[in-house]
N, CA and C atoms as an extended XYZ file, in Angstrom:
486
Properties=species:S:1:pos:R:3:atomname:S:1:resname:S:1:resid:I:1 pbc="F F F"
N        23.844     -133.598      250.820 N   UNK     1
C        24.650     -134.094      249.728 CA  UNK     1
C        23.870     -134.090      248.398 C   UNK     1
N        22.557     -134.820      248.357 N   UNK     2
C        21.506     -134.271      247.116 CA  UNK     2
C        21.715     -133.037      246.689 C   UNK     2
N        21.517     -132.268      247.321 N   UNK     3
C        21.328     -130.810      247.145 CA  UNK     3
C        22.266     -130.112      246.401 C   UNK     3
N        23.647     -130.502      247.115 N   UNK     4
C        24.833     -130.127      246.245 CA  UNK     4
C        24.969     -130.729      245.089 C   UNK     4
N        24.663     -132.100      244.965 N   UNK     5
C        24.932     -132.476      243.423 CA  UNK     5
C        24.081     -132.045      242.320 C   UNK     5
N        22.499     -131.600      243.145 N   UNK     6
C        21.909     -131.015      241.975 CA  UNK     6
C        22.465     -129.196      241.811 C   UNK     6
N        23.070     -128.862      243.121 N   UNK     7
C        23.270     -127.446      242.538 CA  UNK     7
C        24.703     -127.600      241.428 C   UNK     7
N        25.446     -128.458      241.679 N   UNK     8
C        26.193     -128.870      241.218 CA  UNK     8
C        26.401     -129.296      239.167 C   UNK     8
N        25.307     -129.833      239.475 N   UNK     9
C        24.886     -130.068      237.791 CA  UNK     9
C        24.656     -129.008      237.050 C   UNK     9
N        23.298     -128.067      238.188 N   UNK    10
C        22.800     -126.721      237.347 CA  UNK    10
C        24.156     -125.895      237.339 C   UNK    10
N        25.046     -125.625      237.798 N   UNK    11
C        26.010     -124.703      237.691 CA  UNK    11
C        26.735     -125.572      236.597 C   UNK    11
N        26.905     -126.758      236.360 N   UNK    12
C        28.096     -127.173      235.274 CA  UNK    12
C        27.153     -127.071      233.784 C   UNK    12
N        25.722     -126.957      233.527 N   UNK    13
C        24.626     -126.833      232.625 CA  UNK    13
C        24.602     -125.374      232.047 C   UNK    13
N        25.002     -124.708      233.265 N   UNK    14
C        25.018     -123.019      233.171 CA  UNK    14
C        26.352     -122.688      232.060 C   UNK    14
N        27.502     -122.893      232.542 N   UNK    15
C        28.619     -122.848      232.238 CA  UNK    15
C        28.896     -123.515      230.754 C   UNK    15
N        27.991     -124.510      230.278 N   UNK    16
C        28.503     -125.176      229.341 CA  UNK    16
C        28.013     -124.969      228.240 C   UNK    16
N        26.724     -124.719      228.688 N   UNK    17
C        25.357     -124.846      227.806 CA  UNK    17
C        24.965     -123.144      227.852 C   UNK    17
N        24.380     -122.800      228.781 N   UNK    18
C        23.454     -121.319      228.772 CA  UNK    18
C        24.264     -120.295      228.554 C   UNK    18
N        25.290     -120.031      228.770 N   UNK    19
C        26.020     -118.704      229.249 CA  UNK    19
C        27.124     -118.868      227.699 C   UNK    19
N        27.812     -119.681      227.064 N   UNK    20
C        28.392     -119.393      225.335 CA  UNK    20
C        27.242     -119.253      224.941 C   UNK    20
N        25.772     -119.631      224.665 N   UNK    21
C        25.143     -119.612      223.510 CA  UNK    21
C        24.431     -118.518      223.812 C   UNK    21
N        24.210     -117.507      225.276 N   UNK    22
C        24.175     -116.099      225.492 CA  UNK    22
C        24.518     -114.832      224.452 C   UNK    22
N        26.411     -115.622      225.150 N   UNK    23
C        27.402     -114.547      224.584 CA  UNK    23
C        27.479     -114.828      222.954 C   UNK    23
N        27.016     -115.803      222.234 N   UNK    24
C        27.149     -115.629      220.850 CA  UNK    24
C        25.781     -115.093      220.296 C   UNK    24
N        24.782     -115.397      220.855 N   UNK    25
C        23.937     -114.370      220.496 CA  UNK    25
C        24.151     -113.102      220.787 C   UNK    25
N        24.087     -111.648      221.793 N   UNK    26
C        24.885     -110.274      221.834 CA  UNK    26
C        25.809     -110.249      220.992 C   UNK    26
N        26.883     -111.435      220.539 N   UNK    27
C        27.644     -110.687      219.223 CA  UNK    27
C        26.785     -111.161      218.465 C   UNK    27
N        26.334     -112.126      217.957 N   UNK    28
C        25.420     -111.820      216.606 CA  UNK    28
C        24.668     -110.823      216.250 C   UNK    28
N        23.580     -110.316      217.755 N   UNK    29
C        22.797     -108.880      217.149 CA  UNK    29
C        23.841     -107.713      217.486 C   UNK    29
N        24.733     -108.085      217.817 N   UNK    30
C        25.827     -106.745      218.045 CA  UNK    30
C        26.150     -106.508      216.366 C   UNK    30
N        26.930     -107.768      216.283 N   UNK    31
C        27.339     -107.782      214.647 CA  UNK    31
C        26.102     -106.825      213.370 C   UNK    31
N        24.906     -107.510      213.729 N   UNK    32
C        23.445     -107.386      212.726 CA  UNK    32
C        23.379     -105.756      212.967 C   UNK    32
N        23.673     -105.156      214.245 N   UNK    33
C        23.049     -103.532      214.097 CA  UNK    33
C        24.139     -102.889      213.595 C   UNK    33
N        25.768     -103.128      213.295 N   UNK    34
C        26.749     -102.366      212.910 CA  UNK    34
C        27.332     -102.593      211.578 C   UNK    34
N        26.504     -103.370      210.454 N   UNK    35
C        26.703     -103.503      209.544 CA  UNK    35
C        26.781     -102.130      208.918 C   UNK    35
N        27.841     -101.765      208.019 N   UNK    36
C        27.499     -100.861      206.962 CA  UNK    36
C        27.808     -101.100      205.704 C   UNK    36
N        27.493      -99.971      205.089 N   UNK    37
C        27.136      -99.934      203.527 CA  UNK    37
C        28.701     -100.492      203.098 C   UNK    37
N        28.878     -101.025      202.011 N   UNK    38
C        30.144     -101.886      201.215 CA  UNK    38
C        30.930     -102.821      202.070 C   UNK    38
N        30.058     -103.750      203.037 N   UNK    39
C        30.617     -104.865      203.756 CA  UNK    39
C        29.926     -106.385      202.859 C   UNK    39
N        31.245     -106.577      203.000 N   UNK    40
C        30.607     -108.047      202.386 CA  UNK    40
C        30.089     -108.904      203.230 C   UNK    40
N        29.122     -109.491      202.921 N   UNK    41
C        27.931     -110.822      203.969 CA  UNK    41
C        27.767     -111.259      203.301 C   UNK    41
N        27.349     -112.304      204.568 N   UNK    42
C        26.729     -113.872      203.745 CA  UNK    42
C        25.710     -113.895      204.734 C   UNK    42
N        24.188     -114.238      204.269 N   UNK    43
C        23.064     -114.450      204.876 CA  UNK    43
C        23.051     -115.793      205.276 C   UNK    43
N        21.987     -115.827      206.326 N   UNK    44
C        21.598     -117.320      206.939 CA  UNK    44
C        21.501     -118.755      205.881 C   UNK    44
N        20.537     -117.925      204.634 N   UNK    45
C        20.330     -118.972      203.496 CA  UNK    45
C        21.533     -119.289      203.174 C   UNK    45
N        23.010     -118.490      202.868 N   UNK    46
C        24.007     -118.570      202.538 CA  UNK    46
C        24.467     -117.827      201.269 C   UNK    46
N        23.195     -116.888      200.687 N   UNK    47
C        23.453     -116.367      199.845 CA  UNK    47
C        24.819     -114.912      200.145 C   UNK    47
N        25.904     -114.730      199.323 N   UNK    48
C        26.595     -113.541      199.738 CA  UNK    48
C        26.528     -112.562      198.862 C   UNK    48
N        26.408     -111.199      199.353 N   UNK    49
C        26.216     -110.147      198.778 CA  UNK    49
C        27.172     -108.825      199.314 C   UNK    49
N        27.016     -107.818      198.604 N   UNK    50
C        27.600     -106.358      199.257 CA  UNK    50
C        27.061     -105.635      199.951 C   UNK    50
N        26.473     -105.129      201.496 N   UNK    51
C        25.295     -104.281      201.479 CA  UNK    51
C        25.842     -103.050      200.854 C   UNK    51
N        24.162     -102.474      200.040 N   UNK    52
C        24.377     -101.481      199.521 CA  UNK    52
C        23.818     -100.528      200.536 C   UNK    52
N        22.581     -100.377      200.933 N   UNK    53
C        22.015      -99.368      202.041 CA  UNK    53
C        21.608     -100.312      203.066 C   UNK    53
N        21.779      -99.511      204.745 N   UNK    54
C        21.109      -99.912      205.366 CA  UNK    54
C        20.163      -99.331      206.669 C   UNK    54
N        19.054      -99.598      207.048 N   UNK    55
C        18.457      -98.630      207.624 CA  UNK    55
C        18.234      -99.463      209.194 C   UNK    55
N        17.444      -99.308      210.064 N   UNK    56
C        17.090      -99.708      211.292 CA  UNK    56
C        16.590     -101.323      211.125 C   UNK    56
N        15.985     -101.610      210.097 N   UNK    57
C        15.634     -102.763      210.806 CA  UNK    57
C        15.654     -103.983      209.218 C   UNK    57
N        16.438     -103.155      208.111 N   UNK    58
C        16.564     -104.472      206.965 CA  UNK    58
C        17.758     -103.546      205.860 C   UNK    58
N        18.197     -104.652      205.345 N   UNK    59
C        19.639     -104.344      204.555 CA  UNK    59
C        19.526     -104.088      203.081 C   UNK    59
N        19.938     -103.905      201.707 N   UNK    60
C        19.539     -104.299      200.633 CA  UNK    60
C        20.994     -104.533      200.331 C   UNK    60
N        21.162     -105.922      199.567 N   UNK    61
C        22.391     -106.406      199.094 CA  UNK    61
C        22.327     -106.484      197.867 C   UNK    61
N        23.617     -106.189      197.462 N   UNK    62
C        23.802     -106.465      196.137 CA  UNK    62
C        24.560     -107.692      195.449 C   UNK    62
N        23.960     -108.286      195.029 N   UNK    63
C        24.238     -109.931      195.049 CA  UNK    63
C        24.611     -110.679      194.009 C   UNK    63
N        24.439     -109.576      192.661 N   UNK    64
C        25.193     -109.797      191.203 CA  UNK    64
C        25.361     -108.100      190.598 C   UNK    64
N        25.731     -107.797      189.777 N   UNK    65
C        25.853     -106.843      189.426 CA  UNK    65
C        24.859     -106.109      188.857 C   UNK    65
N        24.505     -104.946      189.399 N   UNK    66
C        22.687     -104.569      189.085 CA  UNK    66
C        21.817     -105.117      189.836 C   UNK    66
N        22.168     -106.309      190.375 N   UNK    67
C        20.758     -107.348      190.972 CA  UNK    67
C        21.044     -107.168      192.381 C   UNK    67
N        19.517     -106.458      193.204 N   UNK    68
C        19.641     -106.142      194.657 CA  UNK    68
C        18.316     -107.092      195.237 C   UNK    68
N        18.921     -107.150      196.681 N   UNK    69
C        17.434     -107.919      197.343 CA  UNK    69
C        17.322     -107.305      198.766 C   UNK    69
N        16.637     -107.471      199.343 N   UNK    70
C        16.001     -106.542      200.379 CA  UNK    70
C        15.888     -107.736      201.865 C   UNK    70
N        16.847     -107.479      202.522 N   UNK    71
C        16.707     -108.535      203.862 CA  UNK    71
C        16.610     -107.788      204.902 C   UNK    71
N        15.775     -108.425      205.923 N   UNK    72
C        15.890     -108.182      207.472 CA  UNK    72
C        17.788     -107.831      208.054 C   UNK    72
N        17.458     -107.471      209.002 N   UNK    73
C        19.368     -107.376      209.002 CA  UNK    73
C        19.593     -108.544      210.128 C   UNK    73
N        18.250     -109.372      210.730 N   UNK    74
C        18.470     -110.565      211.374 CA  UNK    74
C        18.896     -112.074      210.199 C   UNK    74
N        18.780     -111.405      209.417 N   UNK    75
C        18.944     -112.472      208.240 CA  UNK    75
C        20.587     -112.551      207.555 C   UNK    75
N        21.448     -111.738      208.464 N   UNK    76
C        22.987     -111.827      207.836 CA  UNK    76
C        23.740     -112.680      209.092 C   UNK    76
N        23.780     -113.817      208.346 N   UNK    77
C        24.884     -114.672      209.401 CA  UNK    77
C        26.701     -113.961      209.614 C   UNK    77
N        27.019     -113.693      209.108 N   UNK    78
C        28.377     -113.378      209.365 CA  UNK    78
C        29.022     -112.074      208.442 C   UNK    78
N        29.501     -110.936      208.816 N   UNK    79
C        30.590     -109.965      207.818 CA  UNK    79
C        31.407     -110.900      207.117 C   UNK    79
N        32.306     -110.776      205.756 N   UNK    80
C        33.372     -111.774      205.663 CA  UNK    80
C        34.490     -110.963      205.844 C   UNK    80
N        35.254     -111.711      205.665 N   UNK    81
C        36.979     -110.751      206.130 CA  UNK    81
C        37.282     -110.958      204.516 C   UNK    81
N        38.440     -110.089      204.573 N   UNK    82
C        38.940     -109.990      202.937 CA  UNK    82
C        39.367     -110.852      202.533 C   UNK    82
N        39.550     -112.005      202.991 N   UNK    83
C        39.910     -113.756      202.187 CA  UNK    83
C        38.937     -114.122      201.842 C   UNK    83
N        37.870     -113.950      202.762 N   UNK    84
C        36.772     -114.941      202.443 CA  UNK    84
C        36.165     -114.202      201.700 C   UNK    84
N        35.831     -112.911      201.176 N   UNK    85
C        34.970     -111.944      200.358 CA  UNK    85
C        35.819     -112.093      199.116 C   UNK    85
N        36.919     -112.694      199.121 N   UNK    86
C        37.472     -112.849      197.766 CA  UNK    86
C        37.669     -114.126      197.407 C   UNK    86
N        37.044     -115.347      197.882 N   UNK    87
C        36.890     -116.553      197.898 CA  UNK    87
C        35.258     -116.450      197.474 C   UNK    87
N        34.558     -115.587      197.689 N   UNK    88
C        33.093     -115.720      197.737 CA  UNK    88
C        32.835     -114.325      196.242 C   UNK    88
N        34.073     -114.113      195.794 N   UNK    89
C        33.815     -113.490      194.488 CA  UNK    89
C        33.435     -111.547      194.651 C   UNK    89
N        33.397     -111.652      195.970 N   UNK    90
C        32.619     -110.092      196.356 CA  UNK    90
C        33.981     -108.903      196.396 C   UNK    90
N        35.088     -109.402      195.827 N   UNK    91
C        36.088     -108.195      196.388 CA  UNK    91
C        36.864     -108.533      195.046 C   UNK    91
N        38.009     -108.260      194.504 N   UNK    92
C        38.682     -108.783      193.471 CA  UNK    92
C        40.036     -108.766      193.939 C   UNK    92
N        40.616     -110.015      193.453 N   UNK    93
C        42.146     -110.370      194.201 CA  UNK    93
C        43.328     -110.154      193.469 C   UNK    93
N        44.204     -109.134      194.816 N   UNK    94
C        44.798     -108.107      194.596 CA  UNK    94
C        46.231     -109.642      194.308 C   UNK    94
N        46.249     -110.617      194.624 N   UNK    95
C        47.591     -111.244      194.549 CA  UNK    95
C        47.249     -111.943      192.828 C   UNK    95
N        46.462     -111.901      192.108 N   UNK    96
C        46.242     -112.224      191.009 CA  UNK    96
C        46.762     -111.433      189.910 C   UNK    96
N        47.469     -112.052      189.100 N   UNK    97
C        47.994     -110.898      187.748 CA  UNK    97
C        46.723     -111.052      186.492 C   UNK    97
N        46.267     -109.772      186.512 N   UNK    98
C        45.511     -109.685      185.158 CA  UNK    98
C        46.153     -110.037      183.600 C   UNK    98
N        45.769     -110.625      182.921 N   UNK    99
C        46.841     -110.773      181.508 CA  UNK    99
C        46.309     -109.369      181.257 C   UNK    99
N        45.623     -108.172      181.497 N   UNK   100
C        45.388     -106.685      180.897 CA  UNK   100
C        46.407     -105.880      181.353 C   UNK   100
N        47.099     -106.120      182.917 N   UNK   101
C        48.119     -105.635      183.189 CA  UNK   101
C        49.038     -105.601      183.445 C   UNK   101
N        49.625     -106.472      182.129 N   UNK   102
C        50.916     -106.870      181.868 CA  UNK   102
C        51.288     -105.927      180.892 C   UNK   102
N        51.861     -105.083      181.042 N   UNK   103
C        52.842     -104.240      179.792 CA  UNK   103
C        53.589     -105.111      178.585 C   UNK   103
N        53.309     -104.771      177.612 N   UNK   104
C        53.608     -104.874      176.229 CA  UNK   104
C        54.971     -104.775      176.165 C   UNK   104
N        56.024     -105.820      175.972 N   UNK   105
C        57.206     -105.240      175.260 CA  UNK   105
C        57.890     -106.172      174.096 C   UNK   105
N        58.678     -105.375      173.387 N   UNK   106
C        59.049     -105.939      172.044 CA  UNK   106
C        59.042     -107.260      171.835 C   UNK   106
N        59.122     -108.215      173.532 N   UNK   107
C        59.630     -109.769      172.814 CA  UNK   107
C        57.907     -110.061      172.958 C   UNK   107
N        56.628     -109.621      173.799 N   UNK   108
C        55.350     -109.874      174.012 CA  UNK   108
C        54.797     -109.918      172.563 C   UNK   108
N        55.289     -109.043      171.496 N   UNK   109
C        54.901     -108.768      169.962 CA  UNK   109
C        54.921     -109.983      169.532 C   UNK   109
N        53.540     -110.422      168.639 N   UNK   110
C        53.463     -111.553      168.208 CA  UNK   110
C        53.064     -111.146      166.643 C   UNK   110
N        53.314     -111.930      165.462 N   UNK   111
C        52.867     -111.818      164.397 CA  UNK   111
C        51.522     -111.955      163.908 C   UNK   111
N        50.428     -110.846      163.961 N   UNK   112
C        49.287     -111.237      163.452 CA  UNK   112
C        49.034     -111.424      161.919 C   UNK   112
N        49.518     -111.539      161.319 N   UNK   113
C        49.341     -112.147      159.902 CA  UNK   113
C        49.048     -113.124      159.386 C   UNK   113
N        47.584     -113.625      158.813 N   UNK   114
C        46.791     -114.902      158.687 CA  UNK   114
C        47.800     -115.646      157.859 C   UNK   114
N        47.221     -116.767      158.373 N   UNK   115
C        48.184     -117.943      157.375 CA  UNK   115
C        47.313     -118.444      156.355 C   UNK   115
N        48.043     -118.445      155.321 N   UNK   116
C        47.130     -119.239      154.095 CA  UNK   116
C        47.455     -120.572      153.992 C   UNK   116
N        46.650     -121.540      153.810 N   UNK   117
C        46.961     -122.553      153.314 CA  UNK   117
C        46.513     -122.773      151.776 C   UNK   117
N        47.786     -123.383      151.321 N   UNK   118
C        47.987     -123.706      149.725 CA  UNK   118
C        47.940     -125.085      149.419 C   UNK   118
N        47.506     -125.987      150.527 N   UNK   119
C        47.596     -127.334      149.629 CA  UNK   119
C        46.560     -127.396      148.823 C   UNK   119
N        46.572     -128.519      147.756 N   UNK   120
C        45.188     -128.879      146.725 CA  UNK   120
C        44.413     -129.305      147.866 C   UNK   120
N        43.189     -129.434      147.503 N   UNK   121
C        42.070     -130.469      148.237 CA  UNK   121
C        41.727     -131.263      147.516 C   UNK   121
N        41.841     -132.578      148.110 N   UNK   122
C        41.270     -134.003      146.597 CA  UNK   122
C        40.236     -134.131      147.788 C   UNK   122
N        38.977     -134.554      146.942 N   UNK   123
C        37.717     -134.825      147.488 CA  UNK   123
C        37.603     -136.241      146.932 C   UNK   123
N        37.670     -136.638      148.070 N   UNK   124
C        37.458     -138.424      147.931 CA  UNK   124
C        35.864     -139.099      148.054 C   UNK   124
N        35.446     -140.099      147.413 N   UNK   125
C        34.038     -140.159      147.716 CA  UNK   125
C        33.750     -140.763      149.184 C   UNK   125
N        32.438     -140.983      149.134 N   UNK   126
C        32.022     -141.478      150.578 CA  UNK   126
C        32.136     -142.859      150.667 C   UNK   126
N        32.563     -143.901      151.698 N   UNK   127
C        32.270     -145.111      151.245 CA  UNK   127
C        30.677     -145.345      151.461 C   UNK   127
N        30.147     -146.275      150.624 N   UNK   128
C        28.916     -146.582      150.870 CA  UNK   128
C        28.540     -147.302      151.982 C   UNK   128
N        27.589     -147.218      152.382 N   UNK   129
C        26.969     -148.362      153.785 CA  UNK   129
C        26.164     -149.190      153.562 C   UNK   129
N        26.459     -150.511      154.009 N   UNK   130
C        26.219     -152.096      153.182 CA  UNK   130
C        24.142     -151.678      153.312 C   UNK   130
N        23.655     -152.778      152.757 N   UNK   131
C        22.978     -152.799      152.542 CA  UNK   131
C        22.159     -153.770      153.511 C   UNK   131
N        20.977     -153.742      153.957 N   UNK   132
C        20.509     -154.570      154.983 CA  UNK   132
C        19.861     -155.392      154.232 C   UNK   132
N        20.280     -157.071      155.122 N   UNK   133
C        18.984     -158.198      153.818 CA  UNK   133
C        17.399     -157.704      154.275 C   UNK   133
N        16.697     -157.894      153.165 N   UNK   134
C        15.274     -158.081      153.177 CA  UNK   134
C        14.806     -158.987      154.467 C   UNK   134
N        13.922     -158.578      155.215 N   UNK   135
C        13.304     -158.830      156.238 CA  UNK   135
C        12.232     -159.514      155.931 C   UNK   135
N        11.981     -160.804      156.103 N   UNK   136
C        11.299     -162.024      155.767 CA  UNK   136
C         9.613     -161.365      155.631 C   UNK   136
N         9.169     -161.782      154.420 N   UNK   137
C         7.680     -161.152      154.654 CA  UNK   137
C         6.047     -161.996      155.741 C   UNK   137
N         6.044     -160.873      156.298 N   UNK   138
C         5.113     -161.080      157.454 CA  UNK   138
C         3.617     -161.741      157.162 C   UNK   138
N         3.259     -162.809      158.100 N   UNK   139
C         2.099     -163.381      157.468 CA  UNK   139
C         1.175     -162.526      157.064 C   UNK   139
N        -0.337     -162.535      156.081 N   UNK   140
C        -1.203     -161.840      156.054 CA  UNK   140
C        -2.030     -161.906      157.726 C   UNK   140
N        -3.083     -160.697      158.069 N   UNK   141
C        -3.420     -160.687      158.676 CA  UNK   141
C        -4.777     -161.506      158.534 C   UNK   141
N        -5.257     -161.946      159.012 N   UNK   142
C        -6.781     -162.897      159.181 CA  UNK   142
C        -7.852     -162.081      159.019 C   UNK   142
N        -8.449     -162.185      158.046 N   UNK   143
C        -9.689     -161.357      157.465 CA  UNK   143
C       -11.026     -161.467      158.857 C   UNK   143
N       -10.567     -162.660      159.188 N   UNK   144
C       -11.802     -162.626      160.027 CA  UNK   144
C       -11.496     -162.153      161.557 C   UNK   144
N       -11.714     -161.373      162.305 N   UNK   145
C       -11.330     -161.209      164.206 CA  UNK   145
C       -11.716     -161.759      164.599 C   UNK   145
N       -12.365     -162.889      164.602 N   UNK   146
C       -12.429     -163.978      165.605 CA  UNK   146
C       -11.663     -165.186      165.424 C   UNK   146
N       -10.802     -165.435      164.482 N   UNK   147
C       -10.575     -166.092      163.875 CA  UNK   147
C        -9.341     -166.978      165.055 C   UNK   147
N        -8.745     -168.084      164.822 N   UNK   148
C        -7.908     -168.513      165.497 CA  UNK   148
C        -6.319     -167.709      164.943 C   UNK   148
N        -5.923     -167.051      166.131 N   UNK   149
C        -4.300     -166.738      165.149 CA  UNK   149
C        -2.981     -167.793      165.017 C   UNK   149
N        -3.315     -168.923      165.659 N   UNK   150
C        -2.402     -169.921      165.712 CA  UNK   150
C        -2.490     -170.969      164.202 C   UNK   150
N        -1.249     -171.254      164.277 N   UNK   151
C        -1.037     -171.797      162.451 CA  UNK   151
C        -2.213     -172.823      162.416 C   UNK   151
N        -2.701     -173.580      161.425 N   UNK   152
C        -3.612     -174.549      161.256 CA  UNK   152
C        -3.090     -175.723      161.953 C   UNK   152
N        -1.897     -176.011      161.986 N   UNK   153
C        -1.618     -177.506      162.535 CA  UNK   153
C        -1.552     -177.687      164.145 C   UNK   153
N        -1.187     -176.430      164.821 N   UNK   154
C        -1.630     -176.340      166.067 CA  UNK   154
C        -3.572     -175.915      166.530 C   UNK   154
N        -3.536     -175.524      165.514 N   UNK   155
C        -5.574     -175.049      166.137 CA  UNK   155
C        -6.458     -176.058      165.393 C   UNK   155
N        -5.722     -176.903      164.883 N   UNK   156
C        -6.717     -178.137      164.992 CA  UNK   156
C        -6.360     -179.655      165.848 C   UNK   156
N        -5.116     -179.184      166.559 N   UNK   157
C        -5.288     -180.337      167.384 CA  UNK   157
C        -5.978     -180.700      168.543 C   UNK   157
N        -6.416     -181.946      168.813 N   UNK   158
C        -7.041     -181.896      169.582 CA  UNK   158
C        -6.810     -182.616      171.143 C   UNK   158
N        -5.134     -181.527      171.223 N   UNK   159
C        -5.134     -181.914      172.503 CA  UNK   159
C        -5.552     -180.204      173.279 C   UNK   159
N        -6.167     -180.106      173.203 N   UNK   160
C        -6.466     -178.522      174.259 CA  UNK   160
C        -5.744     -178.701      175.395 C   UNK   160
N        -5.529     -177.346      175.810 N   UNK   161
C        -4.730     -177.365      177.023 CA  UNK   161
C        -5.126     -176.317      177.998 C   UNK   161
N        -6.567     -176.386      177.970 N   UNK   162
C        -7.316     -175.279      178.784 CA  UNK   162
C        -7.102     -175.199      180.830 C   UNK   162
C-alpha cells in the first residue's frame, strides 16, 4: 500500500508539474528557431521589435525606426499576432481613418483668410505693489567676541542658572 501511494504521487507530480512545463519549452525553442525576417516580437526583457535578419543562433530587431539591436534568438519570448503588433505600435492599424485619407470635397473647404483685428488698444497702467514697512533696525554687533550677547539686565543678574 506504501508503495502505491508513493508511485501514486510521482505519477500525479509527473502529470502536473514535469510533462506541461516539457511541452512549453519544445514550443518555445520550436517557436525561437522559426522566426523570420518581418515578424513582430517581444523579447524576454519585454522590449518589442521587427526582426530584420536572422541567422542560426541570434536575431537583429528593429526596435525604432533606423534603431537595430542584436539578440540571441533564446531571448524572444513570444511572435505577436496582428492585434497585439498593433497594440505594441509595430504594424499600423488598418481599422483607423487617417485625417490624410479623407478626400477633399466642396463642403471640407474651409476659408483660409487671416482675420484682422481692428479694435483700438488702450494701455492701462500697472497697479503698483504696496510697499513693505521698514524692518525694525537690528542691534549693533559687540565689538568684543567674548563678550556676553545677552542684554545687560539679564547678564548681570545674579541668579545663574548653570
Amino acid at each position: 500500500m506504501p508503495l502505491l501511494l508513493l508511485v501514486g504521487v510521482f505519477a500525479l507530480m509527473y502529470f502536473l508539474v514535469i510533462r506541461p512545463q516539457s511541452q512549453r519549452r519544445k514550443q518555445m525553442t520550436q517557436m525561437q528557431s522559426t522566426v523570420e525576417e518581418g515578424a513582430p516580437v517581444m523579447t524576454l526583457g519585454g522590449l518589442y521589435g521587427t526582426v530584420v535578419t536572422a541567422d542560426s543562433e541570434s536575431v537583429v530587431l528593429e526596435v525604432s525606426p533606423g534603431v537595430t539591436n542584436r539578440y540571441a534568438r533564446q531571448a524572444i519570448a513570444k511572435v505577436l499576432s496582428d492585434e497585439e503588433a498593433v497594440k505594441a505600435g509595430l504594424a499600423p492599424n488598418d481599422d483607423v481613418v487617417d485625417e490624410d485619407d479623407v478626400p477633399v470635397t466642396d463642403a471640407a473647404v474651409v476659408d483660409t483668410t487671416p482675420v484682422v483685428d481692428t479694435t483700438p488698444v488702450v494701455e492701462t497702467p500697472a497697479p503698483k505693489a504696496p510697499e513693505a514697512p521698514a524692518a525694525p533696525a537690528a542691534p549693533a554687533a559687540p565689538s568684543d567676541p567674548t563678550a556676553d550677547p545677552r542684554p545687560a539686565s539679564e547678564a548681570d543678574s545674579s541668579t545663574d542658572r548653570r
